[in-house]
matplotlib code that plots the C-alpha trace (Angstrom):
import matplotlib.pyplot as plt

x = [46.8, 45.7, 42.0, 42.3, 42.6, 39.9, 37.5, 38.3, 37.9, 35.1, 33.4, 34.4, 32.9, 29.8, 29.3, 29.9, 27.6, 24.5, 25.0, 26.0, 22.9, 20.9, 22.8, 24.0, 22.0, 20.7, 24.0, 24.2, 25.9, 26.4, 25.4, 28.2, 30.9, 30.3, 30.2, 33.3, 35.0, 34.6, 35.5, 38.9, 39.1, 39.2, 41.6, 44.7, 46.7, 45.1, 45.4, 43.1, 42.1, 45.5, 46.5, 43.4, 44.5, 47.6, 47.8, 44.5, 43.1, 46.6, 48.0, 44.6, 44.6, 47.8, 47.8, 44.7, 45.3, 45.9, 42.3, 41.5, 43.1, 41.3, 37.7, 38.3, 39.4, 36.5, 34.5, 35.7, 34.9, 31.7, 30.4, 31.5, 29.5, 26.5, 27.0, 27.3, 24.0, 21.8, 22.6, 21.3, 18.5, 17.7, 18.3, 16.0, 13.1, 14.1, 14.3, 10.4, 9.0, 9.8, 8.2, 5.1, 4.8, 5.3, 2.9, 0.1, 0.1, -2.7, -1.9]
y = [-43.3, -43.8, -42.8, -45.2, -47.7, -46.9, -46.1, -49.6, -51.5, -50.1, -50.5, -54.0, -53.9, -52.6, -55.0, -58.0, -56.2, -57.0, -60.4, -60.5, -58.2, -61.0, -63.9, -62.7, -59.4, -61.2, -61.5, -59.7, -56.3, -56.8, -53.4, -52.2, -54.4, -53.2, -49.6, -50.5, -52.1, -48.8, -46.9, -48.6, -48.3, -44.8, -44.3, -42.5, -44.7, -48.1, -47.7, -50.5, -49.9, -49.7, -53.0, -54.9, -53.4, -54.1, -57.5, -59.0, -56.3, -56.0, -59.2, -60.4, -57.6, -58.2, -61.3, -60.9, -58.3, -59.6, -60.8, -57.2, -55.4, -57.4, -57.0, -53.6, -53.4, -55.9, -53.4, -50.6, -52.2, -53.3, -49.7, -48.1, -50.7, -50.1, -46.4, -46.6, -49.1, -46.9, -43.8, -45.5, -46.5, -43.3, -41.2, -44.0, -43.2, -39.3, -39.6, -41.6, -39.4, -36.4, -38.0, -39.2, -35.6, -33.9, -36.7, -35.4, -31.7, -30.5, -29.2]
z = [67.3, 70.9, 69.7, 66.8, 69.1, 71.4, 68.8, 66.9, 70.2, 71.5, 68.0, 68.0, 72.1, 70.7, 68.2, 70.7, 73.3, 71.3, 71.3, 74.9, 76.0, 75.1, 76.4, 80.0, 81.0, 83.7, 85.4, 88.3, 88.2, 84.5, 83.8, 86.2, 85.1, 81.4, 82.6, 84.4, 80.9, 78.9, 81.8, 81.7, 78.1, 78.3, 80.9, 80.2, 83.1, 82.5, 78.8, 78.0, 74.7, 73.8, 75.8, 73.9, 70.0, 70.4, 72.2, 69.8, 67.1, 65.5, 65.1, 63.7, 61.1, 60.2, 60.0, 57.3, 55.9, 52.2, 52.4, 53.4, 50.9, 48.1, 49.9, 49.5, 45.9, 45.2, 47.1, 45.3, 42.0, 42.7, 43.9, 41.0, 38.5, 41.0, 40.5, 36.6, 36.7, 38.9, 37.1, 33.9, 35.5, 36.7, 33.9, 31.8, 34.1, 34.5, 30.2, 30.8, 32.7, 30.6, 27.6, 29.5, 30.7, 27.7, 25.7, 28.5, 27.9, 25.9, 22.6]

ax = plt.figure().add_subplot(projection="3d")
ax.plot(x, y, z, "-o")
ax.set_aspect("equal")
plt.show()
């Protein structure tokens, strides 16, 4: 669980860093104060990451998570149509193919 929570904060870190790369890199010692960030993240008596998940991340997803659950079903649904419609589409130019190859050959 601990791991969890660091990996969904420092993903949710990362994805905040490239906005922030280009907005404040010219901050002095921002490159140290990031490194420090992780660094306290990832320690084991600081317990950031777990501090951060459980005082922002969770109560957000909670709070959402209805929406969530129906993103993924519609997500679900959708990929399995966009299976189904590719796999036609590929076995009707596999099925083209063969015939154009076969019309070709001598004899």
């Amino acid at each position: 669980v601990r791991w969890m929570m660091y990996w969904i904060v420092f993903a949710l870190f990362m994805a905040t860093e490239t906005v922030t790369d280009l907005l404040i890199s010219w901050f002095p010692f921002y490159y140290e104060m990031k490194m420090a960030f992780v660094i306290w993240l990832l320690s084991p008596y600081t317990r950031g990451a777990s501090l951060l998940y459980r005082k922002f991340v969770h109560p957000t997803l909670s709070r959402k998570e209805k929406e969530i659950d129906t993103y993924i079903i519609q997500a679900r649904e959708r990929s399995y149509e966009t299976v189904v419609r590719f796999g036609k589409r590929g076995l009707n130019m596999a099925a083209t193919a063969a015939i154009q190859a076969a019309t070709k050959v001598p004899g």
